[in-house]
N, C-alpha and C positions, 0 to 999 in steps of 0.2 A: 504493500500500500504506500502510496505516496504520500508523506508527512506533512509535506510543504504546504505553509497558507496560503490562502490566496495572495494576499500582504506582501509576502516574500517573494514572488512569483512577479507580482508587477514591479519590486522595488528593480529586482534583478533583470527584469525585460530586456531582450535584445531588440535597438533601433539599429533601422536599415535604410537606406537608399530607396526611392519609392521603385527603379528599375528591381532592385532587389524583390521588395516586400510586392511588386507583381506577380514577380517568378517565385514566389514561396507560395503566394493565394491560387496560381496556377496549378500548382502542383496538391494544392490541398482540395481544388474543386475538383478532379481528376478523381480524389478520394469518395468526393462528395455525392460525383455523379456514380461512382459503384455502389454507395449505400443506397441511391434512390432505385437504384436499378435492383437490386436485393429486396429492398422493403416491399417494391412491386412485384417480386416473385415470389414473396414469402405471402404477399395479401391474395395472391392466385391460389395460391395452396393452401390458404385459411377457406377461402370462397368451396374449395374440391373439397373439405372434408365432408362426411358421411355425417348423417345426423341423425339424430335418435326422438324419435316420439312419445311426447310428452301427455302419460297416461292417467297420473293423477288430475283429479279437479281442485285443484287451489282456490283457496278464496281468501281477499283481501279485504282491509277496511281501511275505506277511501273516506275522503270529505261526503261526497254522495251518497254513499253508504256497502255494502256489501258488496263486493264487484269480483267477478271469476277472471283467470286468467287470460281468459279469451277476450273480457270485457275492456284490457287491459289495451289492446291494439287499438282501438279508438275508429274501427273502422280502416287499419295499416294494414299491412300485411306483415312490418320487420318491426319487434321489438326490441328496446336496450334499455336493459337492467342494470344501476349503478345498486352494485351492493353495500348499502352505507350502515359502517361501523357504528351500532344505535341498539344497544341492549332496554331491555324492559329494568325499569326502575332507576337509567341512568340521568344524570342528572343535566347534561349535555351530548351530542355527538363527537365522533371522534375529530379534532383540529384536521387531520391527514384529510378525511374522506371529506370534510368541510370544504379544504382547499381543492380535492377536486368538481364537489357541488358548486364551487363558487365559477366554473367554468360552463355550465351548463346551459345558462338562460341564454347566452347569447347564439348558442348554437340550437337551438329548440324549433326554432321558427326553418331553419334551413334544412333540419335531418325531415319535420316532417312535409317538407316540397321535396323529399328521395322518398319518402314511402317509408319514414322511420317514425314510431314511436318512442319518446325518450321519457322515463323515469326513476323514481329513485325507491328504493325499496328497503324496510329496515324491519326488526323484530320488535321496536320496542311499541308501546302504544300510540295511535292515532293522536289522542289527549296528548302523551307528549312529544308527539312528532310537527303536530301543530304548534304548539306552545314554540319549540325551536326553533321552526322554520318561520314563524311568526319574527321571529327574535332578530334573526339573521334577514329578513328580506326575501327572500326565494320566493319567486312566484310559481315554481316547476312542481308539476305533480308530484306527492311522495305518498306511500300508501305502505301502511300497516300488515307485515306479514305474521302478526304475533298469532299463536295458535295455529299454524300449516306447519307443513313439511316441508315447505319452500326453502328456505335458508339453509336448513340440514342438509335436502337433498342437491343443491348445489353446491353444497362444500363450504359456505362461510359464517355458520354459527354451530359450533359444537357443547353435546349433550354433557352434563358437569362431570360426569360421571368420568365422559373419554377425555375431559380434559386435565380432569386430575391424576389422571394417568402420566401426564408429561408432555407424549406425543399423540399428534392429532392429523387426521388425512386430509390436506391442505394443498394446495398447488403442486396437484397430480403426487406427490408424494408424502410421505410417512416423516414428521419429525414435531421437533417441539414449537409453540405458538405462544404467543405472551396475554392472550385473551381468547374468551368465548366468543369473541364476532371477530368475522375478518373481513377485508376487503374484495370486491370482486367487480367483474364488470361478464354478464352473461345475456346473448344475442340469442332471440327467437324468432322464428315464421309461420304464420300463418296461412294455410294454403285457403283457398274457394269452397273447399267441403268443410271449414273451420278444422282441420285437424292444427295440432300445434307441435312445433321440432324444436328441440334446442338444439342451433347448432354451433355454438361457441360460447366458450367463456376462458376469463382470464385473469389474472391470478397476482399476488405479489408487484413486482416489480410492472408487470404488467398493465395494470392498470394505471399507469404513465399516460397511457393513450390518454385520458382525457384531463392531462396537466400541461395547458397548454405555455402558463408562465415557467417551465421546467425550459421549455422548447426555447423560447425568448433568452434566458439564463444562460443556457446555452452556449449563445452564440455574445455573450461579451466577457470581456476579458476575466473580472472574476469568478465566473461560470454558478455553478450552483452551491457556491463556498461551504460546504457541508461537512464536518468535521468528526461529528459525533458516529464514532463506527458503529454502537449499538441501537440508537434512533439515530439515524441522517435529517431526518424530518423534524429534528427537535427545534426550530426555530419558527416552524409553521405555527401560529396563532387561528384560531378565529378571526376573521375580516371585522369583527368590532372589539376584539380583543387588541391588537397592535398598537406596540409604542410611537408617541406622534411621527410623524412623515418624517425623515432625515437621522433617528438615532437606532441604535442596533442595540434590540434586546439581549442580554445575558441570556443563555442558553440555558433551558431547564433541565432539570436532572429529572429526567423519566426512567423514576424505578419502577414503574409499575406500568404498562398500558392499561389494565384497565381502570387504574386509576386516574388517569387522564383523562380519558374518556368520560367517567363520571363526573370530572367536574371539577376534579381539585386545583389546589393554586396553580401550581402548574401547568402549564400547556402543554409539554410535548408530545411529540408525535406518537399513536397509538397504532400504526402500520409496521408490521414487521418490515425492515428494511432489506431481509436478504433472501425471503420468500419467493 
């Protein structure tokens, strides 16, 4: 692992010649253009996979009231599921999964002119899924999967039982998790005879895709300055949580994910970092 701050990184920067610092951007778009060329072969071969038929009748609770998973498409055919880190009895949702709800509104109006349904889905109660989302602003659907199998049976809320075990079956494999809710992001379709497929979800790290300020971070020079090897995410706050515009929070010491997520002083990040 690379030690180095960011800090250290720009003091020591190498300046060049702009003929130079061409032929270095040349050479790095060169890079650039094999990762997009990759990212499109890898998204062909997400599209090919095989998909599995989704046989239980879920039922959720919405603002409107009781609503099946079919009820869920709005009239779509493609649905996406953000699985947000939102246990029953907690006192807040997870900072992590906050910071990727906080990307969602703007993209809502455009998934659904593709034929995309987009919402967010938690285990803890409606009462207080509303109260939070209230809190924060979101206008995006969020609906209550307290009482289904739903979150079980995609992989991102496990039973006390298997978690006090240690290890928990999480992003496609067997290992240890620092909470009973986890993060996810899971894609459905529905065909013209209403049957419904899951045909993707995704996990961990994975769920990047819908952190678009990651993306942005990225590409300047301090990049995503993240230090903490056990939460990387520990500087993430709730969007009304944040220290005013221009100073840099102390970084919380997240002993506990799902202590954060409940609500305590601390904010840090409650997404397993190496999932």
């Amino acid at each position: 692992m690379n030690t180095a701050t960011a800090s250290e990184t720009l003091v020591n920067h190498s300046v060049v010649s702009k003929d130079r610092w061409i032929a270095e951007r040349k050479t790095l778009l060169a890079h650039e253009k094999e990762l997009s060329r990759l990212h499109d072969q890898i998204a062909r071969e997400r599209r090919a996979l095989p998909w599995e038929r989704v046989n239980k009748d879920y039922v959720f609770d919405a603002p409107e009231g009781r609503r099946k998973l079919a009820d869920l498409f709005e009239g779509r055919r493609q649905l996406l599921v953000q699985h947000f880190m939102f246990g029953p009895g907690w006192e807040q949702g997870c900072p992590s999964c906050s910071y990727m709800a906080d990307h969602t509104g703007g993209m809502k109006v455009h998934l659904e002119h593709r034929d995309v349904t987009m919402l967010v889905v938690s285990r803890a109660t409606l009462v207080e899924i509303e109260r939070f989302r209230q809190r924060m602003g979101w206008q995006f659907k969020w609906v209550s999967s307290n009482g289904s199998d739903f979150n079980y049976d995609f992989g991102v809320s496990f039973a006390p039982e298997d978690h006090a075990k240690g290890k928990v079956d999480y992003n496609y494999r067997v290992g240890p998790f620092p909470s009973e809710e986890a993060p996810g992001v899971s894609v459905f379709y529905k065909n013209d005879a209403g049957e419904i497929f899951h045909t993707y979800s995704t996990y961990g790290r994975g769920v990047e895709v819908m952190m678009g300020t990651y993306n942005m971070l990225d590409l300047t020079p301090k990049g995503r300055d993240e230090h903490n090897p056990n939460y990387t995410m520990d500087w993430v706050r709730h969007h009304d949580r944040y220290e005013p515009t221009g100073t840099v929070p102390v970084a919380a010491n997240a002993t506990s994910a799902s202590a954060s997520a409940k609500g305590s002083a601390a904010s840090g990040s409650c997404c397993h970092p190496d999932a």
